[in-house]
Backbone as a printed PyTorch tensor [residue, N CA C, xyz], in Angstrom:
tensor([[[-20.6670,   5.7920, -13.4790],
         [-20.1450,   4.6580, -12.7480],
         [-19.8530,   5.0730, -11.3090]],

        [[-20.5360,   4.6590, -10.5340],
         [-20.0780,   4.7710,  -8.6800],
         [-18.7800,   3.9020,  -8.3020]],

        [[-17.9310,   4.4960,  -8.2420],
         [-16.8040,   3.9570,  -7.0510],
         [-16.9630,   3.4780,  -5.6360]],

        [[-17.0060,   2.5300,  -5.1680],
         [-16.6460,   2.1720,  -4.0630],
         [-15.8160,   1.9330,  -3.3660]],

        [[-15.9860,   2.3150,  -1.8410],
         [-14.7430,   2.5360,  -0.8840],
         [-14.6830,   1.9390,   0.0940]],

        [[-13.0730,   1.4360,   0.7270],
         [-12.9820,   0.6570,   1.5740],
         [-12.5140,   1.3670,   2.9310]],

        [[-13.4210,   1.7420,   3.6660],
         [-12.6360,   2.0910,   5.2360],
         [-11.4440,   1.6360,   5.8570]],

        [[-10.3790,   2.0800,   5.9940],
         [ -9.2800,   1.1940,   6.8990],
         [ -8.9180,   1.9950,   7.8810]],

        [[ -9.0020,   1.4080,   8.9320],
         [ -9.1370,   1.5810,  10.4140],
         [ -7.5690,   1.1880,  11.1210]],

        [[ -6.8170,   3.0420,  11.3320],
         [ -5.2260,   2.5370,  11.3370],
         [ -4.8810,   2.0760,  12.7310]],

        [[ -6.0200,   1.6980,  13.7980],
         [ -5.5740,   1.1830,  14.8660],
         [ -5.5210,  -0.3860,  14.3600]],

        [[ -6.1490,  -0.6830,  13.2910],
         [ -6.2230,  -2.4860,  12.9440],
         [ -4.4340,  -2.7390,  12.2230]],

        [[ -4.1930,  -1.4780,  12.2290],
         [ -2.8200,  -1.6950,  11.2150],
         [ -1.7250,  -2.3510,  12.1960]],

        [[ -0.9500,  -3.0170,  11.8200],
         [ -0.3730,  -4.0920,  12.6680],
         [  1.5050,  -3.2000,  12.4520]],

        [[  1.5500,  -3.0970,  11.2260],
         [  3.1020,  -2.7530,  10.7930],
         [  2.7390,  -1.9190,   9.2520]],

        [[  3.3660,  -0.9240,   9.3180],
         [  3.4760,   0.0790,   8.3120],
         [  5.0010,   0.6220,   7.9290]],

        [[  5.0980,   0.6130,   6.6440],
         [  6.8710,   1.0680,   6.2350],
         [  6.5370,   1.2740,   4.1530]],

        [[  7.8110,   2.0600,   3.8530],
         [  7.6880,   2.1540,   2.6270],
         [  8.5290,   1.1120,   1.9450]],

        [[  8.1830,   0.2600,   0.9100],
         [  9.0110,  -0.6290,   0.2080],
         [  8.6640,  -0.6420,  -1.3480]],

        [[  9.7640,  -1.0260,  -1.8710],
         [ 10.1550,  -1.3070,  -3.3620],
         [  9.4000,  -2.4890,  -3.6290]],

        [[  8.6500,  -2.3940,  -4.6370],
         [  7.6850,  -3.9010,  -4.9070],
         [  8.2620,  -4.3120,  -6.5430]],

        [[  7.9450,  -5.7420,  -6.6510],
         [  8.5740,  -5.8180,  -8.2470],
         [  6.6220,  -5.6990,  -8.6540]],

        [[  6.7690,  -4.9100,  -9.8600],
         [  6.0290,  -4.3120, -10.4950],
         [  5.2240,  -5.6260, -10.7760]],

        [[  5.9930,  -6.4280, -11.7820],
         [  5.4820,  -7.5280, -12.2790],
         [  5.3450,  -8.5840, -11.6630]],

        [[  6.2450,  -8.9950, -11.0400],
         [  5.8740, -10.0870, -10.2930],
         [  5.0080, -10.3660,  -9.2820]],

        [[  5.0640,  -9.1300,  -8.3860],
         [  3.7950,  -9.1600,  -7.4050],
         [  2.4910,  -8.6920,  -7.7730]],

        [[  2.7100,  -7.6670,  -8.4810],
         [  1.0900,  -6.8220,  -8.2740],
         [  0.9590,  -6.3210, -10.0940]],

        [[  2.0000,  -5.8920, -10.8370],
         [  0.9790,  -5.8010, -12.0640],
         [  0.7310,  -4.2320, -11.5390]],

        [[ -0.4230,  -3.4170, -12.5740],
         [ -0.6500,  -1.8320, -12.5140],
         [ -2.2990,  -1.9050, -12.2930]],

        [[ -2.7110,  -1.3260, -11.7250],
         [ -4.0060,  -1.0500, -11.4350],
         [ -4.7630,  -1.3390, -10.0060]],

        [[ -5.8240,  -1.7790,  -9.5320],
         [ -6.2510,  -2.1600,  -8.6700],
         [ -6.0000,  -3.6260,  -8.6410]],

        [[ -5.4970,  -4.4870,  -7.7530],
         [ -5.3630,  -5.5090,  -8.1390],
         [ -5.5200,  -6.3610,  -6.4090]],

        [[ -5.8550,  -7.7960,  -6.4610],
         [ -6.1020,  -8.2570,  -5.3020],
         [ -5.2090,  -9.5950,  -5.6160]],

        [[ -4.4100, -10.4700,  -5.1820],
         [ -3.5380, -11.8240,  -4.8160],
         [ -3.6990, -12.1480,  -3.9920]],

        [[ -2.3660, -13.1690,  -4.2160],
         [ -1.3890, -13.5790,  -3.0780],
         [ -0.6530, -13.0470,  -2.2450]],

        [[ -0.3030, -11.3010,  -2.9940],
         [  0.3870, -10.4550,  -2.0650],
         [ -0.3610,  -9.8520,  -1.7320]],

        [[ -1.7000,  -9.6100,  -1.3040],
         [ -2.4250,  -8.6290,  -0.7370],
         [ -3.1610,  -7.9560,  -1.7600]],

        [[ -3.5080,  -6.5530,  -1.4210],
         [ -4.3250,  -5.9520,  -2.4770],
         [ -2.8920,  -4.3080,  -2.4270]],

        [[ -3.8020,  -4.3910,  -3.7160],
         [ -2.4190,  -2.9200,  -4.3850],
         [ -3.4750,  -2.2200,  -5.2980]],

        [[ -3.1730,  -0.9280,  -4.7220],
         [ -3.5590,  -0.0880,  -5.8000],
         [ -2.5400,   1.0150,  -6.3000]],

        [[ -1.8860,   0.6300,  -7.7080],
         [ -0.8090,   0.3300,  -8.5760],
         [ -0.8590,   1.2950,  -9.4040]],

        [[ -0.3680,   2.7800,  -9.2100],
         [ -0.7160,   3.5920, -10.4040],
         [  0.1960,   4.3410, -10.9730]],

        [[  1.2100,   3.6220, -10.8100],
         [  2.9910,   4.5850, -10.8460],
         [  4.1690,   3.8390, -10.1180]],

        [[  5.2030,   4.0040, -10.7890],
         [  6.5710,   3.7520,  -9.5180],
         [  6.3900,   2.2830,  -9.3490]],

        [[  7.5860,   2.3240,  -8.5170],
         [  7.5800,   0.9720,  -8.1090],
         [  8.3270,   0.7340,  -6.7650]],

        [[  7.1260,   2.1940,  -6.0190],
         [  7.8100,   2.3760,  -4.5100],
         [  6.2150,   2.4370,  -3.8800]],

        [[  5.8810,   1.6320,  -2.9340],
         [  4.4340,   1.9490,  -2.4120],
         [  4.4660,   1.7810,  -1.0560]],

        [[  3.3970,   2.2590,   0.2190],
         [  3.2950,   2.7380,   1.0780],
         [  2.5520,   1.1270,   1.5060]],

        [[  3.4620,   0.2830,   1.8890],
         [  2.8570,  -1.1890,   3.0530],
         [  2.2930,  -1.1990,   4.0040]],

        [[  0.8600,  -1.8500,   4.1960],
         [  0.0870,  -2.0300,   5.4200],
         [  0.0550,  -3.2460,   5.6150]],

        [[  0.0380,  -4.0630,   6.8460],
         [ -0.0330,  -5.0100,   6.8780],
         [ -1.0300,  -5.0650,   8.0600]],

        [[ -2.2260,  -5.6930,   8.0470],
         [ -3.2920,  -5.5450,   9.1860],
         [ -3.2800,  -6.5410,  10.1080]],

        [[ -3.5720,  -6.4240,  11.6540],
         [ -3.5080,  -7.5050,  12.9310],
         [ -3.7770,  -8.4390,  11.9530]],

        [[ -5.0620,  -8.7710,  11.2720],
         [ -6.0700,  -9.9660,  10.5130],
         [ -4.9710, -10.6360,   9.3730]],

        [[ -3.5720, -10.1790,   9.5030],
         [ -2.8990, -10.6980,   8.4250],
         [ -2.9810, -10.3950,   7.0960]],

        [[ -3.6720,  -9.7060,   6.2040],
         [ -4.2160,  -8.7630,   5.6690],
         [ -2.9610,  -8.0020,   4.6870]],

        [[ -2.7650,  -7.7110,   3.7800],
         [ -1.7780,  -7.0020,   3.7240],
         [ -2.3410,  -5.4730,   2.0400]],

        [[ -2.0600,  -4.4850,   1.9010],
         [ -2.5180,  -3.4940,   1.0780],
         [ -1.2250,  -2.7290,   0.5980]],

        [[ -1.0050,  -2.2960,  -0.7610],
         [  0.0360,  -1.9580,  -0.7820],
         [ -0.7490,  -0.4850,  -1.9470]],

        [[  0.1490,   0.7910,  -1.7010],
         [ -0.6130,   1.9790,  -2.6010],
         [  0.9450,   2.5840,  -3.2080]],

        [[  0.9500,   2.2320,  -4.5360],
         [  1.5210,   3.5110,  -5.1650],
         [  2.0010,   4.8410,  -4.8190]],

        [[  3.3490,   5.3840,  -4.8100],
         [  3.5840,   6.5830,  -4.7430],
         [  5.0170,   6.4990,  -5.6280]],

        [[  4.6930,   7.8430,  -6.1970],
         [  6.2010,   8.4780,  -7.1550],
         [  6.8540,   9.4440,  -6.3960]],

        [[  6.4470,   9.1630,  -5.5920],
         [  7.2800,  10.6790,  -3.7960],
         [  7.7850,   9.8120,  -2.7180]],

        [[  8.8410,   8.9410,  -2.6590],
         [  8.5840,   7.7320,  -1.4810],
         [  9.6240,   8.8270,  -0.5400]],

        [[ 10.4610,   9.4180,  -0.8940],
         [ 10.6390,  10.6000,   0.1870],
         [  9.9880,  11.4110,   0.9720]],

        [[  8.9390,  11.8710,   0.1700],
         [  7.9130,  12.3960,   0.6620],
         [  6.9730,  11.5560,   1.9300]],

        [[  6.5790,  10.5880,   1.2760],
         [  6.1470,   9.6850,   1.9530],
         [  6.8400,   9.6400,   3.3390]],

        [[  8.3700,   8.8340,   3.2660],
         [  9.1120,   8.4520,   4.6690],
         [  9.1180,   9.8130,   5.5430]],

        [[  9.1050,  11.1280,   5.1790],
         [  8.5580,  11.9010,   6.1650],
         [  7.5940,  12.1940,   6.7040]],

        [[  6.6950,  12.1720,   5.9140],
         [  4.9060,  11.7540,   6.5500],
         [  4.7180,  10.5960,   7.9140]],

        [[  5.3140,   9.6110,   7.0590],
         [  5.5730,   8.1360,   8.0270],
         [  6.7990,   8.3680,   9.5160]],

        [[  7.8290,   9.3220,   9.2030],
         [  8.6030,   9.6140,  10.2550],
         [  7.6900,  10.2600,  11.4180]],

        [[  6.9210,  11.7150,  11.2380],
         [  6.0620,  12.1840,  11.7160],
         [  4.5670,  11.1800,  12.4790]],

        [[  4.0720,  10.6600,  12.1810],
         [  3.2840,   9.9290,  12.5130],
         [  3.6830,   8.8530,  13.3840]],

        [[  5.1430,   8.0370,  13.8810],
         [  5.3200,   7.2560,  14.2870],
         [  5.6300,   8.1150,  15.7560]]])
C-alpha cells in the first residue's frame, strides 16, 4: 500500500499554538477530515494547531505537549 503526502508550506501558516482538543467531539482517532479541519489523531488529547492564511485548519497528535511548547518557543 503507498502512502501519500501532503506538503505544508510554513510561510502559508497563518497562526500556530498547542491546544487540548475534545477527542470525541471534534476529531475522533485516526486520520480524519471535518468541520474542524483535518487531524491526524494517534494519541492524547493534546495536538500541535495550524491554522493556514486559506482558512484551512490541521491539527497532529502529540503525548509530549511540553516537549512540543519548547520546540514552538524556539521557532517563534
Amino acid at each position: 500500500m503507498q502512502l501519500s503526502f501532503t506538503k505544508y508550506l510554513w510561510e502559508d501558516v497563518e497562526e500556530v499554538y498547542v491546544k487540548k482538543y475534545d477527542t470525541i467531539g471534534e476529531y475522533g482517532f485516526g486520520i480524519k477530515s471535518g468541520p474542524f479541519g483535518t487531524g491526524y489523531l494517534f494519541g492524547g488529547n493534546t495536538g500541535l494547531q495550524l491554522i493556514f492564511k486559506n482558512g484551512t485548519r490541521l491539527i497532529v497528535t502529540t503525548r509530549k505537549p511540553v516537549e512540543l511548547e519548547k520546540i514552538l518557543g524556539t521557532l517563534r
